[in-house]
N, CA, C and O of each residue as an XYZ file, in Angstrom:
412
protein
N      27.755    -60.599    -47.028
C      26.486    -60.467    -47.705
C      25.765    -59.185    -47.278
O      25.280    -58.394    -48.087
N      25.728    -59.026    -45.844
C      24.734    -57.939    -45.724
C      26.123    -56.473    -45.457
O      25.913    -55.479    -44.762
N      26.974    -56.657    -45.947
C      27.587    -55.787    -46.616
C      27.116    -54.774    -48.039
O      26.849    -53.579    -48.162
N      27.170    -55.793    -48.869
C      26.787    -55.812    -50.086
C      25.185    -55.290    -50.205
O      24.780    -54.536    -51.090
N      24.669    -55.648    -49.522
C      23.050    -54.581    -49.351
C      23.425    -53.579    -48.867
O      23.152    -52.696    -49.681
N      23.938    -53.122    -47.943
C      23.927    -52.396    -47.183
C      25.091    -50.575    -48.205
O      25.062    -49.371    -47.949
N      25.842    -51.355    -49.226
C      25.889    -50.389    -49.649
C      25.258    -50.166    -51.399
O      25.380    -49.261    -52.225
N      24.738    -51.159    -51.396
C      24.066    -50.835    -52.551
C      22.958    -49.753    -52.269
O      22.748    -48.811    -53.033
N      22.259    -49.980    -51.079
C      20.951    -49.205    -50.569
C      21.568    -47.648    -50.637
O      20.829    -46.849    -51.211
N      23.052    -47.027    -50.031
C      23.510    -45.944    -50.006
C      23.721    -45.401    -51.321
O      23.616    -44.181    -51.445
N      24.045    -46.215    -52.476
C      23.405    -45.229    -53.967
C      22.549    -45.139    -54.228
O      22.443    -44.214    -55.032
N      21.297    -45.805    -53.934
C      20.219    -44.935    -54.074
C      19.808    -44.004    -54.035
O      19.853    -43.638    -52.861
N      19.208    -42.997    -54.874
C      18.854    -41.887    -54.867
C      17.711    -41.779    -53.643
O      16.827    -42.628    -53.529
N      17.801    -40.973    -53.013
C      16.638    -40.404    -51.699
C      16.112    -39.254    -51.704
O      16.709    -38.180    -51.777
N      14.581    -39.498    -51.601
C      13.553    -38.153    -51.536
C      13.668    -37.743    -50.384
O      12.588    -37.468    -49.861
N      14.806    -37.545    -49.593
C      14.806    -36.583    -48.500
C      16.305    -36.234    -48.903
O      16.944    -36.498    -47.885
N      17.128    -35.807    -49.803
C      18.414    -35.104    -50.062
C      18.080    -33.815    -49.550
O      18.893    -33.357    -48.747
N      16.559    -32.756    -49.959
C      16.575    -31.296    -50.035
C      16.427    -31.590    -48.502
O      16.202    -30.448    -48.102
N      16.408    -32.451    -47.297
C      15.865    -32.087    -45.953
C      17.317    -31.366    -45.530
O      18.443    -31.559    -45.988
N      17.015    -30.777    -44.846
C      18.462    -29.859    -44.239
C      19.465    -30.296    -43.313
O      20.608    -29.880    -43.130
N      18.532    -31.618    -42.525
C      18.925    -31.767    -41.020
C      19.171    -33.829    -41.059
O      18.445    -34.792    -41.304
N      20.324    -33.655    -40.741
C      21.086    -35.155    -40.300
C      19.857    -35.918    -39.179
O      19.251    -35.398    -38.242
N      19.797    -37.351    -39.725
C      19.083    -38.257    -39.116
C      19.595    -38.628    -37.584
O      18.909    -39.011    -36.636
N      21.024    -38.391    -37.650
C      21.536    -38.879    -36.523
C      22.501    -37.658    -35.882
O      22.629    -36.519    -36.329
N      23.099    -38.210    -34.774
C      23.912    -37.283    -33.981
C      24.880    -36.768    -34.385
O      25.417    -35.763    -33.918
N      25.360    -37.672    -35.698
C      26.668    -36.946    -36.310
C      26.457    -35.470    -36.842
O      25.333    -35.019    -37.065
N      27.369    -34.910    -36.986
C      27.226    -33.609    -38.222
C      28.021    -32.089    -37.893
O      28.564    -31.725    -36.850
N      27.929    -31.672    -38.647
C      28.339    -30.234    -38.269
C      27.586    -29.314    -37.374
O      26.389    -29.507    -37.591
N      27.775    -28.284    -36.350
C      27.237    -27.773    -35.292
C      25.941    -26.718    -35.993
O      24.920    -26.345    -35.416
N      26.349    -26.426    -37.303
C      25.280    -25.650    -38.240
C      23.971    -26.494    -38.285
O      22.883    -26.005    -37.983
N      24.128    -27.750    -38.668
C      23.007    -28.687    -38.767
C      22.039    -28.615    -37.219
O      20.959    -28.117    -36.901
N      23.002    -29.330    -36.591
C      22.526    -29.359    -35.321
C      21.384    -28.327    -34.600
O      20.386    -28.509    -33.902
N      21.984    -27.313    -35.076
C      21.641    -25.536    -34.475
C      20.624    -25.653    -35.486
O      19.847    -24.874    -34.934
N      20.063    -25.969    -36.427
C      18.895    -25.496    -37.480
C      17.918    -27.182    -37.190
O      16.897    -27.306    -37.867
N      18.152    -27.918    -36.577
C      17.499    -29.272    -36.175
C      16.717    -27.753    -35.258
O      15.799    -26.986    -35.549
N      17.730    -27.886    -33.975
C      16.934    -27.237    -32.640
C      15.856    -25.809    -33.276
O      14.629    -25.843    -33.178
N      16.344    -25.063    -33.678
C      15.350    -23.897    -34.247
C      14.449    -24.146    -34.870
O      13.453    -23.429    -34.971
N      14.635    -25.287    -35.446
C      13.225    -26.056    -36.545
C      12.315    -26.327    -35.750
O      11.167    -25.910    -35.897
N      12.727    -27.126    -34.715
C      12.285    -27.786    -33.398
C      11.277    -26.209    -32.824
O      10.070    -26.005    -32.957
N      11.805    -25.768    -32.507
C      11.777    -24.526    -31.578
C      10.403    -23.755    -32.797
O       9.374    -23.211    -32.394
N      10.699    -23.887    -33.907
C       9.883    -22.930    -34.244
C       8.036    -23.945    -34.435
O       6.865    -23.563    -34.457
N       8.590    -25.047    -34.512
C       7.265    -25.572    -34.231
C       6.246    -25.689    -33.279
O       5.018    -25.622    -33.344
N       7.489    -25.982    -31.890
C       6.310    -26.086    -30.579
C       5.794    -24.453    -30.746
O       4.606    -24.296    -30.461
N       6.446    -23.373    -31.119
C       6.175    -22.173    -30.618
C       4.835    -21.832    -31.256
O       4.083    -21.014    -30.727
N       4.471    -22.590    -32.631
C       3.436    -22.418    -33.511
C       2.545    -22.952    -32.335
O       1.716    -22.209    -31.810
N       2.678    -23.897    -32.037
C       1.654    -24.874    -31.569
C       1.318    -24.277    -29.899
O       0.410    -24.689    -29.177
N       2.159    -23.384    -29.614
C       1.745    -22.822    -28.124
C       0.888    -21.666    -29.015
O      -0.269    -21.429    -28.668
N       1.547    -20.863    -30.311
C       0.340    -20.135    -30.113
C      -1.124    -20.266    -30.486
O      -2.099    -19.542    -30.285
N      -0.969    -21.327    -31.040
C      -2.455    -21.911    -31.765
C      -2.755    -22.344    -30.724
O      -3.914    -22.686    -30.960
N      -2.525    -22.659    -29.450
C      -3.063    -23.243    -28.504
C      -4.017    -21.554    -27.174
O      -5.116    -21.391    -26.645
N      -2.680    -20.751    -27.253
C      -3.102    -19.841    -26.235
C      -4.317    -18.866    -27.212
O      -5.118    -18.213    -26.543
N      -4.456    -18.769    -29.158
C      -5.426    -18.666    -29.648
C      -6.562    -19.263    -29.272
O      -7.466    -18.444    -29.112
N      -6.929    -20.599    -29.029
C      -8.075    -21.446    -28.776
C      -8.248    -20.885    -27.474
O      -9.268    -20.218    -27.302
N      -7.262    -21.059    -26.302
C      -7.597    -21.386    -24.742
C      -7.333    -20.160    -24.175
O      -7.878    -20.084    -23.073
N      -6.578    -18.940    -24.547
C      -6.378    -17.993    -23.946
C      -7.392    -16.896    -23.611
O      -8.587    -17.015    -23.883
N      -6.812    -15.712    -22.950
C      -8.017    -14.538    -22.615
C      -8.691    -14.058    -24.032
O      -8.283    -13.574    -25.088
N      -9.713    -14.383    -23.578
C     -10.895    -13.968    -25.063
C     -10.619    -15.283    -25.841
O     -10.649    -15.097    -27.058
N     -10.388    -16.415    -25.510
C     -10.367    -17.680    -26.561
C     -11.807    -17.889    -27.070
O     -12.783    -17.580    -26.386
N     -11.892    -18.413    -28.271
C     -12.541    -19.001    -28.714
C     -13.217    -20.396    -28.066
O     -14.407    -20.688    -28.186
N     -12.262    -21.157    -27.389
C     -13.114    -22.461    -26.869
C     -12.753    -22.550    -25.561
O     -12.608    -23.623    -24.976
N     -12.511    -20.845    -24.784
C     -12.029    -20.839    -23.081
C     -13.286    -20.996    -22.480
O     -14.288    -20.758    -23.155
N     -13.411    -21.449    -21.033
C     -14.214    -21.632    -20.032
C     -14.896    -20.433    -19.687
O     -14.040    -19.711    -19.175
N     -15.800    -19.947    -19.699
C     -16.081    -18.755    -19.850
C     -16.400    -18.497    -17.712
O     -16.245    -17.581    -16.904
N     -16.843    -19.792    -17.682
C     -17.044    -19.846    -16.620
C     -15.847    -19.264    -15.443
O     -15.912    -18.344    -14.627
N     -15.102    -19.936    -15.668
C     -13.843    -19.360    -15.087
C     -13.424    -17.900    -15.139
O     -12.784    -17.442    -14.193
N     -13.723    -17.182    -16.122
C     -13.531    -16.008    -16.360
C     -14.445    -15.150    -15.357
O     -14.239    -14.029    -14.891
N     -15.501    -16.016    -15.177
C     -16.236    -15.285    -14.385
C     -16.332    -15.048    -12.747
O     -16.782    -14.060    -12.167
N     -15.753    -16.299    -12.160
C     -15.130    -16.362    -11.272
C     -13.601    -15.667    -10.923
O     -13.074    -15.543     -9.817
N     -13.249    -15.389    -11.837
C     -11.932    -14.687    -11.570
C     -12.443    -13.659    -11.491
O     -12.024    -13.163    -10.446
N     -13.384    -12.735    -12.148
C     -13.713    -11.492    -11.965
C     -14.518    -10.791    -10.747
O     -14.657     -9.651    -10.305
N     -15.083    -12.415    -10.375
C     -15.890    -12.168     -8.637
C     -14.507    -12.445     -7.402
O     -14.285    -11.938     -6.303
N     -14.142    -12.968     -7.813
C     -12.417    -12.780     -6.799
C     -11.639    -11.256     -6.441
O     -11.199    -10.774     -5.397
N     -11.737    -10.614     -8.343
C     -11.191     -9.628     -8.282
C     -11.908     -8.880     -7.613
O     -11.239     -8.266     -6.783
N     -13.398     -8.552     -7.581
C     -13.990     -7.794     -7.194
C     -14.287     -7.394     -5.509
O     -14.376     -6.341     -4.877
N     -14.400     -9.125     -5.123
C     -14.059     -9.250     -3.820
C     -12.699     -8.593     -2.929
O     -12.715     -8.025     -1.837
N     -11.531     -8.904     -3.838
C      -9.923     -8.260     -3.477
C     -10.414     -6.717     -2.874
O     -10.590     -6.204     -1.769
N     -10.535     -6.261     -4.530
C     -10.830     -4.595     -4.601
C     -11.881     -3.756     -2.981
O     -11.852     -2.762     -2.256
N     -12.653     -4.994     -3.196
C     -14.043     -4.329     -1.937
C     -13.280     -4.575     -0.551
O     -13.665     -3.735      0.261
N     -12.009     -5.734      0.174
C     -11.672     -5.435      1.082
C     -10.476     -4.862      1.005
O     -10.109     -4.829      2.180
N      -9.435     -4.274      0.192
C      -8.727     -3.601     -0.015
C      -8.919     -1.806      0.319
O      -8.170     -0.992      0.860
N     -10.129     -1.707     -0.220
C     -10.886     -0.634     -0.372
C     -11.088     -0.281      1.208
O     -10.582      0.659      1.821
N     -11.915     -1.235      1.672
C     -12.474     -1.506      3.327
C     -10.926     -0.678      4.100
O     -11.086      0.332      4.784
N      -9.982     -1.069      3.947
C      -8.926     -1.476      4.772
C      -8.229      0.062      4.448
O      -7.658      0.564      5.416
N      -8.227      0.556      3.651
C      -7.681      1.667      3.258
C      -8.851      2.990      3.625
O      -8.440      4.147      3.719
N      -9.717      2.787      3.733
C     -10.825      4.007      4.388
C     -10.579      3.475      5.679
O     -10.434      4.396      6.483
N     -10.496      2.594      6.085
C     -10.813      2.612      7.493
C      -9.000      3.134      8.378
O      -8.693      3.320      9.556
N      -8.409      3.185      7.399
C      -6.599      3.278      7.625
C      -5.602      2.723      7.721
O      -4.474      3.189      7.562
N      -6.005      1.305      8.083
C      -5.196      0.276      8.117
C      -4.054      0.137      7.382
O      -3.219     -0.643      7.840
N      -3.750      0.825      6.126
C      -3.001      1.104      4.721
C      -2.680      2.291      4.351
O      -3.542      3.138      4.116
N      -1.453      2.514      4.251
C      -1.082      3.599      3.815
C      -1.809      3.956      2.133
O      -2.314      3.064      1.451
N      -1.756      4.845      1.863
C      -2.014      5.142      0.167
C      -1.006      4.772     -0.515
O      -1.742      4.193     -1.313
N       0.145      4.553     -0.984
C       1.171      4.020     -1.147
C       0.946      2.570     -1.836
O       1.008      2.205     -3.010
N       0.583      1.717     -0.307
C       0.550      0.430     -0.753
C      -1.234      0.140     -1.241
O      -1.696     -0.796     -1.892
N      -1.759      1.030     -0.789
C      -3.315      0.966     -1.281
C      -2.984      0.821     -2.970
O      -3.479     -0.043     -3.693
N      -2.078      1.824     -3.378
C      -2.199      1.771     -4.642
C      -1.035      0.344     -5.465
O      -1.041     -0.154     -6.591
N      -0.670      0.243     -4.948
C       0.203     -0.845     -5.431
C      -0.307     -1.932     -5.313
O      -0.286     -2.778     -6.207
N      -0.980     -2.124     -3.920
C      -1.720     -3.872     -4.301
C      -3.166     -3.822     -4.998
O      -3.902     -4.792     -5.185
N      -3.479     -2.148     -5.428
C      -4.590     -2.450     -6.104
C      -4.236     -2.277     -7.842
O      -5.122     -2.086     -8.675
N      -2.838     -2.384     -8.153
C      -2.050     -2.179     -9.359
C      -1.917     -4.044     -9.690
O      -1.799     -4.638    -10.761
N      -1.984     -4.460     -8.550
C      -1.124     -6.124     -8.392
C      -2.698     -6.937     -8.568
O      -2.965     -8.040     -9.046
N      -3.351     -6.149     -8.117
C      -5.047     -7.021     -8.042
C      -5.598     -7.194     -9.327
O      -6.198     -8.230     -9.615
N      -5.375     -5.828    -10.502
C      -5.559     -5.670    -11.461
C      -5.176     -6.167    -13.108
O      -5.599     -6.051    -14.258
N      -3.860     -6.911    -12.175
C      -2.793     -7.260    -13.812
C      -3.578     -9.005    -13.833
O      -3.280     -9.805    -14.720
């Protein structure tokens, strides 16, 4: 009996024929490979609509935070600075950790 349903249901015509990608694990390695990139191209939308909202210069970022990072930096720079007049630091690395303070 549940034979007999079971393939009557498979002639049915289905509004997902144009989908590209197999329901299940079976299939050819082409399918498979365009599942994952489908995959892939969505989260990637959704990271960038995300680093749009939350990222540097976002629209709905903490502004607060921004501002604190910039009193950190500033702090770095002022004993970096200290340490390199007074000699402690070659010029060399003066300039490199104030290249590293900056990014």
């Amino acid at each position: 009996m549940s034979y007999l349903n079971i393939s009557a249901q498979a002639e049915v015509a289905s509004k997902w024929r144009i989908w590209p990608f197999n329901a299940g694990t079976g299939g050819d390695w082409e399918t498979s490979l365009a599942t994952y990139a489908f995959s892939f191209a969505i989260l990637a939308v959704i990271c960038l609509f995300l680093r749009f909202l939350y990222g540097p210069k976002g629209i709905w970022r903490d502004h607060e935070m921004d501002r604190e990072a910039d009193e950190m930096r500033r702090r770095e720079h002022a004993r970096l600075d200290a340490d390199y007049h007074a000699g402690r630091i070659p010029k060399q690395l003066y300039e490199l950790k104030k290249r590293s303070i900056d990014r």
